[in-house]
PQR file of N, CA, C, O and H, with PARSE charges and radii, in Angstrom:
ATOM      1  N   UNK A   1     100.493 -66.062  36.617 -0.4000 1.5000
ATOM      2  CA  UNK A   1      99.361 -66.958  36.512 -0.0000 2.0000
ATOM      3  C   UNK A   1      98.143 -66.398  37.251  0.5500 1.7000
ATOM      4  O   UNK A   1      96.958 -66.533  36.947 -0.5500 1.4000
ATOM      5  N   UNK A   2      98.691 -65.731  38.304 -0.4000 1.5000
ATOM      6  CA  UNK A   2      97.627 -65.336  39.410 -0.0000 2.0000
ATOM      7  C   UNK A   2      96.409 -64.675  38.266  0.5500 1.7000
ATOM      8  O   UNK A   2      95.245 -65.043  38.108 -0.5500 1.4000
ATOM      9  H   UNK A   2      99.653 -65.622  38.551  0.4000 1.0000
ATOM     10  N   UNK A   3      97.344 -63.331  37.410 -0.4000 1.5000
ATOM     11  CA  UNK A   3      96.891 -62.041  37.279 -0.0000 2.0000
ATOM     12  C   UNK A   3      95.827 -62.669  35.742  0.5500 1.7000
ATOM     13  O   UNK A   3      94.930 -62.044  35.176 -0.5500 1.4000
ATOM     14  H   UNK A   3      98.290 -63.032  37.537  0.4000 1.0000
ATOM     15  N   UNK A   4      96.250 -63.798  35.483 -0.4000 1.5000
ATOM     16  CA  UNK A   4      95.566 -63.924  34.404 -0.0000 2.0000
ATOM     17  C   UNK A   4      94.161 -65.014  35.028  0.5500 1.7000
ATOM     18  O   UNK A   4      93.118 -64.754  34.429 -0.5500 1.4000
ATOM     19  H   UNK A   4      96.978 -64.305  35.943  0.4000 1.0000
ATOM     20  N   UNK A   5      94.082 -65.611  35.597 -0.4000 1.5000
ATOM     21  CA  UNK A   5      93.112 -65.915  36.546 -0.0000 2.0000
ATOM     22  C   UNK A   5      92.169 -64.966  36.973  0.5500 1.7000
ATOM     23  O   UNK A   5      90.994 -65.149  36.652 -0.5500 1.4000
ATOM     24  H   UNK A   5      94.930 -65.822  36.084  0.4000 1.0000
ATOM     25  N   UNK A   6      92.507 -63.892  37.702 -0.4000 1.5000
ATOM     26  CA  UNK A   6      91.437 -62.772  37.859 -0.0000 2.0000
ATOM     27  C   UNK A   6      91.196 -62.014  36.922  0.5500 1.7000
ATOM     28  O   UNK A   6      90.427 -61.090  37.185 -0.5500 1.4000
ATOM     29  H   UNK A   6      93.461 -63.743  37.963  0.4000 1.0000
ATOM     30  N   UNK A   7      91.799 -62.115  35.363 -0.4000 1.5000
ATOM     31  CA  UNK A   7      91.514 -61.332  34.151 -0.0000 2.0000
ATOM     32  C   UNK A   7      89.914 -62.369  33.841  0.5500 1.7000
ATOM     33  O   UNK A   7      88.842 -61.835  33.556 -0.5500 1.4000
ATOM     34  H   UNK A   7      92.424 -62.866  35.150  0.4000 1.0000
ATOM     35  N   UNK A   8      90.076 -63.654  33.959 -0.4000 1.5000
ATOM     36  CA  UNK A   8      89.256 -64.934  33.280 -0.0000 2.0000
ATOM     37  C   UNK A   8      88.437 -64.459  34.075  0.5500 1.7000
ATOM     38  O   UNK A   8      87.475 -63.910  33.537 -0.5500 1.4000
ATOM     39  H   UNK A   8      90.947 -64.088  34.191  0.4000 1.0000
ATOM     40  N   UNK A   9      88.465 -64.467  35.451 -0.4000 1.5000
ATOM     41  CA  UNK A   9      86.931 -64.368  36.751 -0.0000 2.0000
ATOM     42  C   UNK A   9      85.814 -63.166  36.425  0.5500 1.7000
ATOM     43  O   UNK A   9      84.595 -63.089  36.577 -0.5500 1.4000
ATOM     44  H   UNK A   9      89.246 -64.913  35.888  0.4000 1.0000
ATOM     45  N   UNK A  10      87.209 -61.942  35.713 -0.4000 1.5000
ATOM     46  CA  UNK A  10      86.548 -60.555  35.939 -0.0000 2.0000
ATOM     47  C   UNK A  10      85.603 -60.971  34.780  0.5500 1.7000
ATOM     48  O   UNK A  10      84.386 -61.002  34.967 -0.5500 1.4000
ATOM     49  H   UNK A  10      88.199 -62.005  35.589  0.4000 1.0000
ATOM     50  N   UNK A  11      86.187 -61.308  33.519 -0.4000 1.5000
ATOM     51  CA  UNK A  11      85.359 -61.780  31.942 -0.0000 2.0000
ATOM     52  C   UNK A  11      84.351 -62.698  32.394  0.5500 1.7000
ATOM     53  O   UNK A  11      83.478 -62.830  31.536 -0.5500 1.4000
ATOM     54  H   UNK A  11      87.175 -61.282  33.367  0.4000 1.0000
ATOM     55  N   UNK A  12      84.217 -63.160  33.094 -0.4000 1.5000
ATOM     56  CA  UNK A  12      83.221 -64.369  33.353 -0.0000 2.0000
ATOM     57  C   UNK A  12      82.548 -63.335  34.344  0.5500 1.7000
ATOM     58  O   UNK A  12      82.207 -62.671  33.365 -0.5500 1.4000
ATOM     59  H   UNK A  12      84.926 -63.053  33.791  0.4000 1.0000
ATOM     60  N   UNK A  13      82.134 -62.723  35.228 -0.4000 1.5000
ATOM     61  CA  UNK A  13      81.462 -62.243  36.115 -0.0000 2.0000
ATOM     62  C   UNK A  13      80.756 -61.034  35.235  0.5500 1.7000
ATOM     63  O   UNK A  13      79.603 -60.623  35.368 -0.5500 1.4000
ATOM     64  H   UNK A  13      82.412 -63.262  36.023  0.4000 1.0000
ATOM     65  N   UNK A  14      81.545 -60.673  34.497 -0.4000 1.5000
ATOM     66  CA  UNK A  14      81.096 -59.291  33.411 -0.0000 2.0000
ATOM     67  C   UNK A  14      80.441 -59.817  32.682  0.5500 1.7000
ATOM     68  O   UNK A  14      79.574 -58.965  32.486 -0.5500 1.4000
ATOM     69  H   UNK A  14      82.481 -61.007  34.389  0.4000 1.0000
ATOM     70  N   UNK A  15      80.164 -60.736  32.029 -0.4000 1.5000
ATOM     71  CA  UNK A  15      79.464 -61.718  30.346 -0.0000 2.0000
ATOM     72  C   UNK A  15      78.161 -61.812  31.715  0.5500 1.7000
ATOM     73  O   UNK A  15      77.140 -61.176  31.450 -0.5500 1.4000
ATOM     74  H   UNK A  15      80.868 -61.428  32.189  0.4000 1.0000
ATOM     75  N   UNK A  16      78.174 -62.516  33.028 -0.4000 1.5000
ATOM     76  CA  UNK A  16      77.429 -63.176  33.518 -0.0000 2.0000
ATOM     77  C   UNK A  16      76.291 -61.743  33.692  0.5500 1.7000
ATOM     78  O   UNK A  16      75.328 -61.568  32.945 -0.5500 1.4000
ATOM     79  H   UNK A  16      79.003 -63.032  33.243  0.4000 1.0000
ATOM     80  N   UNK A  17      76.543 -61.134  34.453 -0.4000 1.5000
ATOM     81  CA  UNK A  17      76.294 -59.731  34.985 -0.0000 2.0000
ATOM     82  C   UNK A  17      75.371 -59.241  33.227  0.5500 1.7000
ATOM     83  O   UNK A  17      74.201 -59.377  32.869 -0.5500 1.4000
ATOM     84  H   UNK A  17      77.325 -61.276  35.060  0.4000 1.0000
ATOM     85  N   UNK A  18      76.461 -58.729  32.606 -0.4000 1.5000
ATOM     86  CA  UNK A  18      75.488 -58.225  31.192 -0.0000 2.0000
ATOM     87  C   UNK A  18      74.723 -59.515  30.611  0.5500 1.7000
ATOM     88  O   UNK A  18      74.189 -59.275  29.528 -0.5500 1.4000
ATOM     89  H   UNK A  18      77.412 -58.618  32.896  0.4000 1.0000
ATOM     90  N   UNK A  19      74.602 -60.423  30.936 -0.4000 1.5000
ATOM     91  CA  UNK A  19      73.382 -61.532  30.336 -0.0000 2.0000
ATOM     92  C   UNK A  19      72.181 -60.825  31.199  0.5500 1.7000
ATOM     93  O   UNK A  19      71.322 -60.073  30.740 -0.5500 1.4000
ATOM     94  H   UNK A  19      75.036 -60.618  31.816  0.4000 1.0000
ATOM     95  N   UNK A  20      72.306 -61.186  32.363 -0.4000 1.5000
ATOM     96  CA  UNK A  20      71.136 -60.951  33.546 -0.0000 2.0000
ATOM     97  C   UNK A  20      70.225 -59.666  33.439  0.5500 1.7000
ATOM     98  O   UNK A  20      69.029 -59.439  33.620 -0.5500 1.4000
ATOM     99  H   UNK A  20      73.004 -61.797  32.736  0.4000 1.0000
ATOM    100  N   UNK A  21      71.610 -58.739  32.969 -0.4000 1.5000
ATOM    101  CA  UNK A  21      70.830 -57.092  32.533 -0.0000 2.0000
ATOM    102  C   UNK A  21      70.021 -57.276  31.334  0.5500 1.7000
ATOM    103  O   UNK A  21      69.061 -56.505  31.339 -0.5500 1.4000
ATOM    104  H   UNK A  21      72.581 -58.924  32.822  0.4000 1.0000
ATOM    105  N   UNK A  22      70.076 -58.021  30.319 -0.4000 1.5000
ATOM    106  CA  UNK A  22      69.506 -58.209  29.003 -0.0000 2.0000
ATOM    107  C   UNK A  22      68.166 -58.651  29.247  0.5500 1.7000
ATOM    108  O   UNK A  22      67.077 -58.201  28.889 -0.5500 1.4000
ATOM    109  H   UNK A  22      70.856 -58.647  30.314  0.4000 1.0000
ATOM    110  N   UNK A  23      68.560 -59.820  30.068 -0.4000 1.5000
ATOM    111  CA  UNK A  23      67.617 -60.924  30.214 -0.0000 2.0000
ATOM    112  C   UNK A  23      66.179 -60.193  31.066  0.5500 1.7000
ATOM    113  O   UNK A  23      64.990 -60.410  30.828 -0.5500 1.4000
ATOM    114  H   UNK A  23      69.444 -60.186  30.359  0.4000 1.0000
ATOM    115  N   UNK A  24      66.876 -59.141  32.266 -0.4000 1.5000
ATOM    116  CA  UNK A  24      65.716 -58.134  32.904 -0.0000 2.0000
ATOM    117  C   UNK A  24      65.384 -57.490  31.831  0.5500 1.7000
ATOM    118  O   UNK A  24      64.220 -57.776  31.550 -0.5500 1.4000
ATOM    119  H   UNK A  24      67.842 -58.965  32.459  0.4000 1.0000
ATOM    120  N   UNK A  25      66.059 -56.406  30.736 -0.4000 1.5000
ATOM    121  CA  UNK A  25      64.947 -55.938  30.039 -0.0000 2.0000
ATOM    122  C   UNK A  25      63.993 -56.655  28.854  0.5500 1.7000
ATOM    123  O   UNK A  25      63.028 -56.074  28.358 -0.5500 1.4000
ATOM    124  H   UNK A  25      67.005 -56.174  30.965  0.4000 1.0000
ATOM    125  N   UNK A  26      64.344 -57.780  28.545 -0.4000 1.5000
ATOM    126  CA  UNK A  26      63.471 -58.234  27.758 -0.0000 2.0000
ATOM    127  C   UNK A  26      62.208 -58.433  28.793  0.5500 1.7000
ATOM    128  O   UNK A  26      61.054 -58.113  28.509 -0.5500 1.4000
ATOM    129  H   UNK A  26      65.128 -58.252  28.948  0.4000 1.0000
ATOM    130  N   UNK A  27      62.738 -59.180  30.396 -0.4000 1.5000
ATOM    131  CA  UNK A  27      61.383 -59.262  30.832 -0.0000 2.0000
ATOM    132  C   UNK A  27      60.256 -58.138  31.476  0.5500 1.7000
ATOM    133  O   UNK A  27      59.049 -58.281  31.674 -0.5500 1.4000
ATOM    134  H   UNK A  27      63.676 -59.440  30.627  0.4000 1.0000
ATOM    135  N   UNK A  28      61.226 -56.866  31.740 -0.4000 1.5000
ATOM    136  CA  UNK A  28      60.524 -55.520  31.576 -0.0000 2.0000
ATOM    137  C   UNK A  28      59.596 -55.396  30.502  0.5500 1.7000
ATOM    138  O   UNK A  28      58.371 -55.269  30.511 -0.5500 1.4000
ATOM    139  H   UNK A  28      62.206 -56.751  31.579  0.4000 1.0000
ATOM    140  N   UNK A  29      60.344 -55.453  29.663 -0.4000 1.5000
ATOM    141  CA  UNK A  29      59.464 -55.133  27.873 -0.0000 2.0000
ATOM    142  C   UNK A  29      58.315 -56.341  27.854  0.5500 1.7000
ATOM    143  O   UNK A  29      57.337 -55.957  27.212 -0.5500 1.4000
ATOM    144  H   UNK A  29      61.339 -55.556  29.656  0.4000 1.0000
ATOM    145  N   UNK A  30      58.202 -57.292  28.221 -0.4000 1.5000
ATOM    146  CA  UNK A  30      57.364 -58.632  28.102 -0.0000 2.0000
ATOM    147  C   UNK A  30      56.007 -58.192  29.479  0.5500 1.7000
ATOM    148  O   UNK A  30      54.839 -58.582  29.480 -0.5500 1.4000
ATOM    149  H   UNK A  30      58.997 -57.604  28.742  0.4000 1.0000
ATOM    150  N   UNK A  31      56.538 -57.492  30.286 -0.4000 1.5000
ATOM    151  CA  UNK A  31      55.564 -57.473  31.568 -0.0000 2.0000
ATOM    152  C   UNK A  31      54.507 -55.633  30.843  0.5500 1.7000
ATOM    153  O   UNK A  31      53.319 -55.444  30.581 -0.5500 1.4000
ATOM    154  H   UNK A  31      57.487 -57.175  30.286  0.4000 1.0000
ATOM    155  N   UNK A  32      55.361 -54.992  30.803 -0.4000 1.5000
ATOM    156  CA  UNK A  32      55.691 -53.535  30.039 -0.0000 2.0000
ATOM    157  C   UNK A  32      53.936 -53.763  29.158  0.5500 1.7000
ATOM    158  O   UNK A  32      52.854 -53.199  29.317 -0.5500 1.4000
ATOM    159  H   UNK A  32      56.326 -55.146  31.016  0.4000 1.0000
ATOM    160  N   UNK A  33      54.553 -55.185  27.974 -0.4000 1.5000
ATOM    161  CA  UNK A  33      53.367 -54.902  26.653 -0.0000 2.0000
ATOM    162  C   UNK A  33      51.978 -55.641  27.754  0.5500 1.7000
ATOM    163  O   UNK A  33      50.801 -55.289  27.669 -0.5500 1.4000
ATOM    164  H   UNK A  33      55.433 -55.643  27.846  0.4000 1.0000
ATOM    165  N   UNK A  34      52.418 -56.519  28.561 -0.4000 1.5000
ATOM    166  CA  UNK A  34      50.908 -57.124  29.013 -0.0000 2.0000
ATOM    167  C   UNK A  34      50.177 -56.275  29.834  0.5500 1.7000
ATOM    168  O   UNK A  34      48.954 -56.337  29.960 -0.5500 1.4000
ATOM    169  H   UNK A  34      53.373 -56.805  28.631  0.4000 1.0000
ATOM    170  N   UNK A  35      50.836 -55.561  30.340 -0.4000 1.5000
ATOM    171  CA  UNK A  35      50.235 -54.501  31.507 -0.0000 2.0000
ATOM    172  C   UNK A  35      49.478 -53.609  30.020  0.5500 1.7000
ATOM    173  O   UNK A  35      48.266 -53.573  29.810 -0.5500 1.4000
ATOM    174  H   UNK A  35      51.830 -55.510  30.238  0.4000 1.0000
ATOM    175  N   UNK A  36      50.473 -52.995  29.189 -0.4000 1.5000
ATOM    176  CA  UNK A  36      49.356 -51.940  28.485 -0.0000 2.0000
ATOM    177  C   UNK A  36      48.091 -53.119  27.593  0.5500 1.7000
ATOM    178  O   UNK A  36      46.930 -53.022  27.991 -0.5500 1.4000
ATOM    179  H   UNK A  36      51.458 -53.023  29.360  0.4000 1.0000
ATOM    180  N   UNK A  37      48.245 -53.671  26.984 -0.4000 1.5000
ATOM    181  CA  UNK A  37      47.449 -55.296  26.890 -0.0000 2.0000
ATOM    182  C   UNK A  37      46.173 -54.921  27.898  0.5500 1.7000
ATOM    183  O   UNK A  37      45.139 -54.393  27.488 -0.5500 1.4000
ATOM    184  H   UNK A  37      49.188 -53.750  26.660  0.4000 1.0000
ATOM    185  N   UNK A  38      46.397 -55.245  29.139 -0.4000 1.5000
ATOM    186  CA  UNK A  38      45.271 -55.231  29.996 -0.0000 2.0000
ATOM    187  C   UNK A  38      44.903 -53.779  30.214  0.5500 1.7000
ATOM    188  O   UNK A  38      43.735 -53.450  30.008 -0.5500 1.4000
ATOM    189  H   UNK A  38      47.237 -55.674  29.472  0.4000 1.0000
ATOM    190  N   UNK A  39      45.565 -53.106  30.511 -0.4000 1.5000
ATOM    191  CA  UNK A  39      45.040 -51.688  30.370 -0.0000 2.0000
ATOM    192  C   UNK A  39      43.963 -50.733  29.200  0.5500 1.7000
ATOM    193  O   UNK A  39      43.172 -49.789  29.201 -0.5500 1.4000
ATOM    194  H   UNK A  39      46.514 -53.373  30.678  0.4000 1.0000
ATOM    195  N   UNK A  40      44.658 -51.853  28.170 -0.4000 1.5000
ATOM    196  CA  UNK A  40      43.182 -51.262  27.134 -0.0000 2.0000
ATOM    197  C   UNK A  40      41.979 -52.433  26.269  0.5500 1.7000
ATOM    198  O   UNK A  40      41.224 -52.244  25.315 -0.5500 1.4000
ATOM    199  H   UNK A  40      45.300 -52.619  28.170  0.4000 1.0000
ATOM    200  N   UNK A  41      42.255 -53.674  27.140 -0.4000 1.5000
ATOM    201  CA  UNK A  41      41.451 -54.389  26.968 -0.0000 2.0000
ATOM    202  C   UNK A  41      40.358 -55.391  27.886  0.5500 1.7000
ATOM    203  O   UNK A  41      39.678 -56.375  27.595 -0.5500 1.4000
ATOM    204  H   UNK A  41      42.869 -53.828  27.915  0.4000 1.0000
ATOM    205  N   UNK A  42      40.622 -54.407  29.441 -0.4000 1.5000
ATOM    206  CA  UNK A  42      40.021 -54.671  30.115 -0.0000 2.0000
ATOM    207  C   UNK A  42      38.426 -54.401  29.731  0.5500 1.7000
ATOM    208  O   UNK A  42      37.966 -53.718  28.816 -0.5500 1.4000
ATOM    209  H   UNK A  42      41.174 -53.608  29.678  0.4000 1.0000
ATOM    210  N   UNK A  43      37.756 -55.164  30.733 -0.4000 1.5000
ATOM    211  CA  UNK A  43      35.877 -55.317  30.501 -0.0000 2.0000
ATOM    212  C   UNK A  43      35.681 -53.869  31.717  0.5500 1.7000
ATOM    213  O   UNK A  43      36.144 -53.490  32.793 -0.5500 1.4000
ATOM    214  H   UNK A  43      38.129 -55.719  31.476  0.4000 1.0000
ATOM    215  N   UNK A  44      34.377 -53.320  30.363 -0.4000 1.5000
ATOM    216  CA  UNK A  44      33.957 -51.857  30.721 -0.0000 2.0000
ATOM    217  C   UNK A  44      33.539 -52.155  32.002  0.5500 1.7000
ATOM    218  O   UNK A  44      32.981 -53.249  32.089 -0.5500 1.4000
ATOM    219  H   UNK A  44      34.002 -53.628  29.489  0.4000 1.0000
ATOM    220  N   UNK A  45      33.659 -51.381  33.248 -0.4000 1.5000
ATOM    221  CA  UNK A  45      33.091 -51.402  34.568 -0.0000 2.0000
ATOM    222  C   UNK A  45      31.075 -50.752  34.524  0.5500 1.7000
ATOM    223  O   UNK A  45      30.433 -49.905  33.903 -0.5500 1.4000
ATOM    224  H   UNK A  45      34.112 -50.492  33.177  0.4000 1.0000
ATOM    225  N   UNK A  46      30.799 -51.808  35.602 -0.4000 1.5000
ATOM    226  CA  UNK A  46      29.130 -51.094  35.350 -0.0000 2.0000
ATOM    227  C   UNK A  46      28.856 -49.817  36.158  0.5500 1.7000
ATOM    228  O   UNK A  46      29.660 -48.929  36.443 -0.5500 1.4000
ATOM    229  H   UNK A  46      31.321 -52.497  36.107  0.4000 1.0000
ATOM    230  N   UNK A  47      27.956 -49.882  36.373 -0.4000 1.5000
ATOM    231  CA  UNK A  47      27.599 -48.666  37.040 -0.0000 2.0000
ATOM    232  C   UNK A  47      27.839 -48.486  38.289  0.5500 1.7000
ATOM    233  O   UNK A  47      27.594 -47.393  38.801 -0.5500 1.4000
ATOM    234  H   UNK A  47      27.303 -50.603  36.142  0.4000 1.0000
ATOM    235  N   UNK A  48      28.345 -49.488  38.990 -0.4000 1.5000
ATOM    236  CA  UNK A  48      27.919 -49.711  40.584 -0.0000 2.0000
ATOM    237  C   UNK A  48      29.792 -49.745  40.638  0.5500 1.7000
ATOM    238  O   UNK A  48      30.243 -49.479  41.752 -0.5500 1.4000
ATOM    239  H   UNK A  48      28.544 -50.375  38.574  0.4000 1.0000
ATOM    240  N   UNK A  49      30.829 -50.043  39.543 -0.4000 1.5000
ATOM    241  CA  UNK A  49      31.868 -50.090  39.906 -0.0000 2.0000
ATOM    242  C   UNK A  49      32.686 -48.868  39.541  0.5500 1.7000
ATOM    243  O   UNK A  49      32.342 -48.271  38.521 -0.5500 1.4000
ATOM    244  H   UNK A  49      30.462 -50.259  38.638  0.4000 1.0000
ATOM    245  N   UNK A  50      33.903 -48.330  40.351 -0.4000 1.5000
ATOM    246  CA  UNK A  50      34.519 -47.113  40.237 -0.0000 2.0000
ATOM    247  C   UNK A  50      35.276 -47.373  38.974  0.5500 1.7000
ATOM    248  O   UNK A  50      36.154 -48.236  38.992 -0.5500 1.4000
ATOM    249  H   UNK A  50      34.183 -48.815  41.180  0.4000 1.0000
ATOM    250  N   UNK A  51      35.071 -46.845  38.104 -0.4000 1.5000
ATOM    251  CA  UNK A  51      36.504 -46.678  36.785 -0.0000 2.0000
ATOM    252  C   UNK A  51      37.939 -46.410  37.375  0.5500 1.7000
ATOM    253  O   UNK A  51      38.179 -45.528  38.198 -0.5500 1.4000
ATOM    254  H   UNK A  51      34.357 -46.144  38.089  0.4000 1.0000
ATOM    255  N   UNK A  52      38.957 -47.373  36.795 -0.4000 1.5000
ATOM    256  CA  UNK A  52      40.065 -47.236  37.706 -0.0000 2.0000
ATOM    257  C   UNK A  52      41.182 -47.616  36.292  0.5500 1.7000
ATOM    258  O   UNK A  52      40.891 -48.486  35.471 -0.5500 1.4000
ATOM    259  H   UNK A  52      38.762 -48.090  36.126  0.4000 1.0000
ATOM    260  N   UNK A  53      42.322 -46.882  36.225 -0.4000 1.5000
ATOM    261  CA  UNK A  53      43.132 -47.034  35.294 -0.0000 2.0000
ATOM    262  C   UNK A  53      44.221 -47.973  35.452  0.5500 1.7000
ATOM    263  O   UNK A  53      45.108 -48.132  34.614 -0.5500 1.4000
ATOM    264  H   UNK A  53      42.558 -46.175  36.892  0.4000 1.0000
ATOM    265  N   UNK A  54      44.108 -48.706  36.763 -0.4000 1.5000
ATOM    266  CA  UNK A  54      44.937 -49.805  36.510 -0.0000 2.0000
ATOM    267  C   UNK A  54      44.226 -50.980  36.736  0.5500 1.7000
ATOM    268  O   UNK A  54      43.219 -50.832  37.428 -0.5500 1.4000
ATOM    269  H   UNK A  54      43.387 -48.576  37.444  0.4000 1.0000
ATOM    270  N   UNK A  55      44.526 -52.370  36.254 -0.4000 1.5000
ATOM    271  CA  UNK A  55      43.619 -53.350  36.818 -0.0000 2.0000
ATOM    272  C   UNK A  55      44.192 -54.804  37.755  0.5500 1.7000
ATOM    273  O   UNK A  55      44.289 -55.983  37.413 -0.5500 1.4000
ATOM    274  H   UNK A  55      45.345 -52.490  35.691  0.4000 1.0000
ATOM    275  N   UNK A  56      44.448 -54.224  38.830 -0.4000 1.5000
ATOM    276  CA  UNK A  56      44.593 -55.290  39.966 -0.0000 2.0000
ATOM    277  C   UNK A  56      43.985 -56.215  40.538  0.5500 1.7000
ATOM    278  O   UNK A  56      44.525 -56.835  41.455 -0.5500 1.4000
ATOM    279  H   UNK A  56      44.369 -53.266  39.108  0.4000 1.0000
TER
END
């Protein structure tokens, strides 16, 4: 009984574990498109400001 108990925990900790990994790269890929998004649709800098390739 024991051994099939820690078979169920390991399946449940593994499903849980690979959701969380999924779930980070979709929100990689979601942060990923807005960053290039702002990166090429940021407002042109004037004269008085330094051109800078990221926008913080």
């Amino acid at each position: 009984m024991v051994p099939l108990i820690l078979v169920l925990l390991l399946a449940v900790f593994l499903f849980g574990v690979g959701f969380a990994v999924e779930a980070l790269w979709w929100i990689a890929l979601i942060v990923l498109a807005v960053w290039v998004l702002g990166f090429f649709l940021h407002p042109a800098g004037g004269p008085g400001r330094r051109a800078r390739w990221y926008r913080w």
